[in-house]
N, C-alpha and C positions, 0 to 999 in steps of 0.2 A: 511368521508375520514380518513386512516388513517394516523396517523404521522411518519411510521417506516421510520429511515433513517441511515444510517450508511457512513463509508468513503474508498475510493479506490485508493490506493498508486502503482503507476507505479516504479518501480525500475529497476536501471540496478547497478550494482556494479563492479566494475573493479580496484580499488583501495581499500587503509587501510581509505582515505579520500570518497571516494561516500560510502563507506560503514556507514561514521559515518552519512549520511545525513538521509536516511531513518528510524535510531537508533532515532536521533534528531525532525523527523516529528513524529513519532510515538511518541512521549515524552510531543511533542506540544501538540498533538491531543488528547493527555491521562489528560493534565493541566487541559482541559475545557470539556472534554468526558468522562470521566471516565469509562461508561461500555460500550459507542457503537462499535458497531462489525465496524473491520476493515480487508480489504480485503488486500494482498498483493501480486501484480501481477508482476512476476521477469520475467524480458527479457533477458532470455540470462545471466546472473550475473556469473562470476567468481568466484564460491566459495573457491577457497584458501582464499578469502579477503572477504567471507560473516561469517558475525557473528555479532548475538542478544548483545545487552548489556545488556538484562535479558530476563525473561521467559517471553514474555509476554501472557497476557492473552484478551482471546475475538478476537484472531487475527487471519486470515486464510492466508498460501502463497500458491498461485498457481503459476506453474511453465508455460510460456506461450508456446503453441504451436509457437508460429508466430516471428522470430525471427528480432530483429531491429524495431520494427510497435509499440515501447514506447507509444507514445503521442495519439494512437487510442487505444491501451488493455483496460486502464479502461472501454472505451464506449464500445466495442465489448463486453468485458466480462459481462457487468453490462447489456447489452442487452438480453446475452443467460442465463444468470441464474438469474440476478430477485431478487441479495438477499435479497434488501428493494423496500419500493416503491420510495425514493428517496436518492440521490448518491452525496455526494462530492469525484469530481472524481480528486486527483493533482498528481504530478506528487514529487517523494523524497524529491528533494533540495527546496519543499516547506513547508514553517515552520509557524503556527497558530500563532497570539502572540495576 
């Protein structure tokens, strides 16, 4: 069996503050992951108020089709493409320690 696994971050951004939450999960998740791929599924975000606090790297954003349906994209998305065999799926405001 194999071990690949990677993580899948639900974002919505609407603020200078939600935007720092997803910056901060990814920060967490980089602590103790350092190269796993991470998936990043934006619903809908406000980009006047979207922005990276660096390049990061190993990360993908997809832009969802489905607008407002946050708390299901991880699982819908991680169903139709498969990127690992296994998925931590959270949602921005949550933070690894």
């Amino acid at each position: 069996m194999s071990t690949s696994y990677g993580f899948i971050i639900t974002r919505h951004v609407n603020s200078e503050i939600t935007n720092n939450y997803w910056n901060q999960c990814i920060r967490c998740i980089r602590r103790f992951y350092p190269y796993r791929k991470i998936i990043v599924i934006d619903d809908n975000s406000d980009y006047r108020f979207v922005k990276a606090d660096y390049e990061y790297k190993n990360v993908d954003i997809i832009q969802s089709e489905f607008i407002k349906c946050g708390e299901l994209l991880g699982y819908y998305y991680y169903h139709i493409h498969k990127w690992f065999d296994n998925a931590v799926i959270m949602h921005d405001s949550v933070f690894i320690h």
